[in-house]
C-alpha positions as CSV (number, residue, x, y, z in Angstrom):
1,X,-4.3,11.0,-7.8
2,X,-0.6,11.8,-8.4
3,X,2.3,9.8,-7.6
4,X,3.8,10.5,-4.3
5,X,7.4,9.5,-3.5
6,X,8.2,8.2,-0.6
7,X,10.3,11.2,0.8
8,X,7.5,13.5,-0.1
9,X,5.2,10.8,2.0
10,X,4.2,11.6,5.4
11,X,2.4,10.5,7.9
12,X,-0.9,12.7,7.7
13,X,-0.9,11.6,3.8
14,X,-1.8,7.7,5.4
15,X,-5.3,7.2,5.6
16,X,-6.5,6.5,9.2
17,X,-7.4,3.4,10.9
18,X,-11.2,4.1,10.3
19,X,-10.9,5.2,6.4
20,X,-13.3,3.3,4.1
21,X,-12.0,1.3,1.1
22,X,-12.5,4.1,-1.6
23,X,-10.1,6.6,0.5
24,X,-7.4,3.4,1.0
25,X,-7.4,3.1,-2.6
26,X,-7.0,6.8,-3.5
27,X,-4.0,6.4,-1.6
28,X,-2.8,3.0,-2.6
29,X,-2.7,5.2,-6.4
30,X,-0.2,7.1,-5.3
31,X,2.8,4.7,-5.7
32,X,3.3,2.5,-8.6
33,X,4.2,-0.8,-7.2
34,X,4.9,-2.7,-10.5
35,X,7.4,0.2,-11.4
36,X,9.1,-0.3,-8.2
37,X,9.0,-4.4,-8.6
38,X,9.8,-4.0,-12.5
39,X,6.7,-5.8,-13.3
40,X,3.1,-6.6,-12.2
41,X,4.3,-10.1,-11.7
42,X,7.0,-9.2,-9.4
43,X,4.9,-6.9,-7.4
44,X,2.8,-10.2,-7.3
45,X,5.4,-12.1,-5.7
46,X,6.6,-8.8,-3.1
47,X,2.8,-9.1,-1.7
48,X,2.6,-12.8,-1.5
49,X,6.1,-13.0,0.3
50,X,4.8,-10.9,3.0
51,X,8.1,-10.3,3.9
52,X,8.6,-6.5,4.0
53,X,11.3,-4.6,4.9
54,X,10.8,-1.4,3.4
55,X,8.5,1.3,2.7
56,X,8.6,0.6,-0.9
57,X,7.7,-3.0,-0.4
58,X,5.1,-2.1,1.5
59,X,3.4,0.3,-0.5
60,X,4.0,-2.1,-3.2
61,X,2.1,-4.6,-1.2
62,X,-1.1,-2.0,-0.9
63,X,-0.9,-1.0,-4.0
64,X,-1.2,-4.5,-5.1
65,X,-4.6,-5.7,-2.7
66,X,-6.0,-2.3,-4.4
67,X,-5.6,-3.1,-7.9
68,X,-6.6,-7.1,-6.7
69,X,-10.0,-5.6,-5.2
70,X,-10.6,-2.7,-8.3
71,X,-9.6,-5.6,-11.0
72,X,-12.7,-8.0,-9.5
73,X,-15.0,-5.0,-8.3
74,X,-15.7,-5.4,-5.0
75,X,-14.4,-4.1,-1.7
76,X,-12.5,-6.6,0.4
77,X,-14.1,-8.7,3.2
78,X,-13.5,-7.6,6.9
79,X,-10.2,-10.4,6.8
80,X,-8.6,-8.1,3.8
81,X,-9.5,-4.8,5.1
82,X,-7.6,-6.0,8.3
83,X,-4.8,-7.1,6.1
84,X,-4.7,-3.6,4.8
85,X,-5.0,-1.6,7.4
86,X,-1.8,-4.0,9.2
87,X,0.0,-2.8,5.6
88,X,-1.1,1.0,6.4
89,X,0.3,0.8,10.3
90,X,3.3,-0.4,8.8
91,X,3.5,2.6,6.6
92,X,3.1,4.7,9.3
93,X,5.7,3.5,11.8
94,X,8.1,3.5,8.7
95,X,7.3,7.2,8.1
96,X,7.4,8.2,12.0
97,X,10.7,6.6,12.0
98,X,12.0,8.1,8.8
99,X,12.3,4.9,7.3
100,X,12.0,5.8,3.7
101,X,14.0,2.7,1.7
């Protein structure tokens, strides 16, 4: 899937509360979180902070749990889907607010 920047973002692109994994991750692709953070490693430390402020941080964040779950090849566990889907509400209410970074 193409990259989608964050003013092209809305709020239909956000997969739903009831999405499965596979459609979560299709949209996870769509931002590069270690090109935002600089690094893999920094994007590392952005999602363990869980401290985010913006809309980049937090698609950094998903992007990151995706590419966690895809690099060991398994979906997450009911605890990390929740995880997610808390990362995608955030998303949302960023994008309803205009919030874009």
């Amino acid at each position: 899937m193409q990259q989608i920047p964050n003013d092209h973002l809305t709020v239909e692109t956000v997969p739903t509360p009831d999405a499965d994994w596979q459609s979560i991750g299709a949209f996870a692709k769509t931002f590069n979180g270690d090109f935002y953070a600089g690094s893999p490693a920094r994007a590392a430390e952005i999602a363990a902070s869980q401290r985010h402020s913006t809309l980049s941080e937090l698609r950094t964040c998903l992007f990151y749990e995706w590419r966690r779950y895809r690099a060991v090849g398994i979906a997450p566990d009911d605890r990390a889907m929740g995880y997610v889907h808390e990362l995608l509400d955030k998303i949302r209410r960023k994008l309803e607010k205009d919030e874009r970074d």
